[in-house]
C-alpha positions in Angstrom: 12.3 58.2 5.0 9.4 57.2 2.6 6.9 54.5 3.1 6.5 51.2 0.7 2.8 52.6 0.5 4.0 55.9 -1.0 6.3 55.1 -3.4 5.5 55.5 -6.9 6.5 53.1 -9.7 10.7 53.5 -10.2 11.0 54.4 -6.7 10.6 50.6 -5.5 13.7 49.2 -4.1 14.8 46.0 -5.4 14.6 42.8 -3.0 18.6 42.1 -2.9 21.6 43.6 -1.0 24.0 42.4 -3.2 24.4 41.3 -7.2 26.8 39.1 -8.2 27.8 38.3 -12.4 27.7 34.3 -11.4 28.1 31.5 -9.1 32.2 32.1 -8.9 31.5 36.2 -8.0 29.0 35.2 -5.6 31.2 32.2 -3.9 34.0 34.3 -3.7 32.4 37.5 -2.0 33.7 38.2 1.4 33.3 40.8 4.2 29.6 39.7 5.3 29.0 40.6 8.9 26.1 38.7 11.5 23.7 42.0 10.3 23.9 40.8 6.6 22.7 36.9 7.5 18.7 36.8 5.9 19.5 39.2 3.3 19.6 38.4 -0.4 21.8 38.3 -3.7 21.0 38.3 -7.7 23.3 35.8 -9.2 23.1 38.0 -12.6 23.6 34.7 -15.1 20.9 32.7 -14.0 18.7 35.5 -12.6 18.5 33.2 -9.3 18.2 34.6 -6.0 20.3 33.4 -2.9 19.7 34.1 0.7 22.7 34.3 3.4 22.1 32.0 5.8 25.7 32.0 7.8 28.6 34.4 7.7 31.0 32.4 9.3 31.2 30.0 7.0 29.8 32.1 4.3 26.7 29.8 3.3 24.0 30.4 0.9 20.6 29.0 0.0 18.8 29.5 -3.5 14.9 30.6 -3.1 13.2 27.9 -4.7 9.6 27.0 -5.0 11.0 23.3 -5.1 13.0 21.2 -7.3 11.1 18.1 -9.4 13.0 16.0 -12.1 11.5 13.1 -13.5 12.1 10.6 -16.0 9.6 7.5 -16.7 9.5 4.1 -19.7 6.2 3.4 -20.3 6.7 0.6 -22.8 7.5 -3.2 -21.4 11.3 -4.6 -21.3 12.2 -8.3 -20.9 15.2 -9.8 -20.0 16.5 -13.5 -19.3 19.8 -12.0 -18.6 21.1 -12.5 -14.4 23.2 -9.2 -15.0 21.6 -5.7 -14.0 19.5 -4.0 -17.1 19.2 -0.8 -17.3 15.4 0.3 -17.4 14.9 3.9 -16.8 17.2 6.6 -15.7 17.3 10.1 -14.4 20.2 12.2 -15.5 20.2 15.9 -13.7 22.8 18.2 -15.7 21.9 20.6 -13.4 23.7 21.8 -9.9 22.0 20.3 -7.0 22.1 22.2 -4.2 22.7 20.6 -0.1 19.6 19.7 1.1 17.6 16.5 1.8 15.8 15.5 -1.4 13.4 12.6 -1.6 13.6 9.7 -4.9 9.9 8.4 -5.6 9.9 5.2 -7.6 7.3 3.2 -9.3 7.5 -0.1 -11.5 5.2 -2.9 -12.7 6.9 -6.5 -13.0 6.5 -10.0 -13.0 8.1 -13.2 -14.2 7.8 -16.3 -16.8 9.2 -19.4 -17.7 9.8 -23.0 -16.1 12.7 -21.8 -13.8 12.9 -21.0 -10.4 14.1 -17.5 -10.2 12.6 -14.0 -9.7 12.8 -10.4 -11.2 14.9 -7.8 -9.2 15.0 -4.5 -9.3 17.3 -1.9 -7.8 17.3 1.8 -7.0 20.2 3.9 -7.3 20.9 7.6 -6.9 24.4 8.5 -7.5 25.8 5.5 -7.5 24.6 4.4 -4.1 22.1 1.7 -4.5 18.9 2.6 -1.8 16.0 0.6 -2.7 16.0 -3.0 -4.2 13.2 -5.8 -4.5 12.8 -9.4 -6.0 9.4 -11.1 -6.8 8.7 -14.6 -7.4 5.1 -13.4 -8.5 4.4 -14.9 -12.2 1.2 -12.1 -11.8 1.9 -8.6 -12.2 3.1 -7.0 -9.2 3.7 -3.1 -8.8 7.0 -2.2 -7.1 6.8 1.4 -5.4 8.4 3.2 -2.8 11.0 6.1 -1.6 13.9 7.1 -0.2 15.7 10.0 1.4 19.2 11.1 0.0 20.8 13.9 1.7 23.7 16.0 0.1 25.9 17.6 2.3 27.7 19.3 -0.5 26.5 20.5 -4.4 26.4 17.6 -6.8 26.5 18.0 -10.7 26.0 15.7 -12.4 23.8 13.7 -10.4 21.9 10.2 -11.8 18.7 8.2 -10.6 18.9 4.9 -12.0 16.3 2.0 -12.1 17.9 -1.8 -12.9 16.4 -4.8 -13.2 17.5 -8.8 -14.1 16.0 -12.6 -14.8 16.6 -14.9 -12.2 18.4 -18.7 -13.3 15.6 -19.7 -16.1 13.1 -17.0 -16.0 12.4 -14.3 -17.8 11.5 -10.7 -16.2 9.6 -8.3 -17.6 9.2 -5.0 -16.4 7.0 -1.4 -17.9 5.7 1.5 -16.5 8.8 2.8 -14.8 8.9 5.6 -13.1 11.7 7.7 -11.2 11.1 11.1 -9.7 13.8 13.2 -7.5 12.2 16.2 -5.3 13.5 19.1 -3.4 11.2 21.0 -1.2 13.6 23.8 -1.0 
């Protein structure tokens, strides 16, 4: 048996076990045995690598350096309408693999007019609403913060959107939005 140290350029084995043509070949391989779990596969298609983590059920987890997506709207929106607004959102075409993934979200607002009511703003990451906030502030305020979402099963498509409305006689104005989804892998 040769060493890694004396091998000679051609005579380097490859990192994975097994090579699959795409996501279907790779889901639908069977046979794998306790001895095969921490070994790796070449979906061919995407040239993405996939490590076996469980052979009973067969699961699999992509090597990733991390996931980012973000989306942002600089310029400043205003609304006196009470019904949600769309400001900014975050469409990933993309599969998503399980996995806890983290939504970072940034806005500056603030309110006019004679009235009494506020600016809200909502947080929602697909179709689940997580983070929400009203202000009363006729100053700019900055509204920040973020949010776990876990997926316990592939998502595709998968949306980040960031809302916003007037309260009764106000108007609400809203800019620098800022959504940002992360996976650390």
């Amino acid at each position: 048996m040769s060493k890694h140290s004396a091998q000679t350029p051609g005579g380097i084995h490859v990192l994975h076990n097994w090579a699959f043509a795409d996501k279907a070949a790779r889901l639908a391989a069977t046979g794998f045995v306790a001895g095969d779990v921490g070994k790796w596969a070449l979906q061919e298609d995407e040239g993405s690598l996939w490590r076996l983590e469980n052979h009973d059920p067969i699961t699999w987890r992509p090597l990733s350096a991390g996931l980012r997506y973000s989306a942002k709207s600089e310029e400043a929106s205003s609304t006196t309408d009470t019904d949600w607004q769309e400001k900014v959102s975050l469409s990933i075409p993309d599969t998503l693999p399980p996995g806890s993934y983290v939504v970072h979200y940034s806005a500056e607002v603030a309110i006019s007019g004679a009235g009494s009511g506020n600016c809200a703003v909502q947080v929602e990451a697909g179709g689940t609403e997580f983070g929400g906030r009203e202000t009363d502030n006729r100053y700019q305020t900055t509204f920040a913060g973020c949010f776990p979402v876990q997926l316990t099963e592939p998502q595709a498509p998968f949306s980040i959107d960031m809302n916003f409305h007037a309260g009764t006689g106000t108007t609400a104005w809203i800019q620098r939005a800022r959504l940002l989804l992360e996976w650390p892998g």
